[in-house]
C-alpha positions as CSV (number, residue, x, y, z in Angstrom):
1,X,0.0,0.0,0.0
2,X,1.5,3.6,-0.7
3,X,2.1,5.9,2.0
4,X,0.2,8.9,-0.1
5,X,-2.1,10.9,1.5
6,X,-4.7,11.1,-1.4
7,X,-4.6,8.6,-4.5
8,X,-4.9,10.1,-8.2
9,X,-6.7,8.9,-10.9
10,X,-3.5,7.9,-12.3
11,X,-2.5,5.8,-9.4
12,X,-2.6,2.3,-9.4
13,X,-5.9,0.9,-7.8
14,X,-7.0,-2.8,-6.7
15,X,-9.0,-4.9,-9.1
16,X,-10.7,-7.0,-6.7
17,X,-11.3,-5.1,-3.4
18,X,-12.7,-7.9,-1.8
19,X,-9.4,-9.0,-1.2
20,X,-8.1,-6.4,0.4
21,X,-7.1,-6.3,3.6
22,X,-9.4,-4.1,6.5
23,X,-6.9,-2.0,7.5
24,X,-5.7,-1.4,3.6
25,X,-9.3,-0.6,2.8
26,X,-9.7,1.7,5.5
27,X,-6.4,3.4,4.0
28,X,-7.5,3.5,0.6
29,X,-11.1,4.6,1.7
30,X,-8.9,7.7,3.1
31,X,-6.9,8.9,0.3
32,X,-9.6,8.2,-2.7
33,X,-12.1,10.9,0.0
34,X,-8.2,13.2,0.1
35,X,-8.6,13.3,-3.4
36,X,-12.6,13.8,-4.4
37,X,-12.4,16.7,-2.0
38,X,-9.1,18.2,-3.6
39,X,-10.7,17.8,-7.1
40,X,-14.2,18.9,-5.7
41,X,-11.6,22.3,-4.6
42,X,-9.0,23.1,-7.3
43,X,-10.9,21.5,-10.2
44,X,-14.4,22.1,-9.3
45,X,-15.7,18.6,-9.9
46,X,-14.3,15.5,-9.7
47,X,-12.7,13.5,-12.3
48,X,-14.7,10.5,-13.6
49,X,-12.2,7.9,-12.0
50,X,-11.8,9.3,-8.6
51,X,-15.7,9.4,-8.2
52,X,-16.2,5.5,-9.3
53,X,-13.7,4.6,-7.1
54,X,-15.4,6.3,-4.4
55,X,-18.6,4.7,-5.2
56,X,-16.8,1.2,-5.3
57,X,-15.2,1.4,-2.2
58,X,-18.6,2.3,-0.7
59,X,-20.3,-0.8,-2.4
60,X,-17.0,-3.0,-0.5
61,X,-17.8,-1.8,2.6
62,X,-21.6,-1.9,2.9
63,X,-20.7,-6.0,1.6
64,X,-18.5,-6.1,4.5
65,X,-20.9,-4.8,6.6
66,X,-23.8,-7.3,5.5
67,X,-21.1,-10.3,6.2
68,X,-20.3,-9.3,10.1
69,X,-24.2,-9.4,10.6
């Protein structure tokens, strides 16, 4: 995992995130929200890639969620 603070479009970014570690979620859940609000602030909207990513991660977590219960 990189030790980035937010995580660019450009940036390499897991296929499967099912396989990724809590913690290394939790990490990436951090610097994909770093970077949606620095593109939401310099660029006025974020880019395409940033905001699927966002989205995905959400999707990860709420499947987490449903397997602890």
């Amino acid at each position: 995992m990189t030790e980035k603070l937010h995580l660019s479009p450009e940036d390499d970014f897991p296929e499967d995130l099912s396989k990724v570690p809590d913690k290394d979620l939790q990490v990436l859940d951090s610097q994909v929200e770093r970077q949606l609000d620095y593109e939401y602030v310099v660029e006025g909207e974020p880019n395409p890639e940033t905001e699927f990513r966002y989205y995905d991660l959400d999707e990860e977590f709420e499947e987490r969620d449903k397997r602890d219960t």
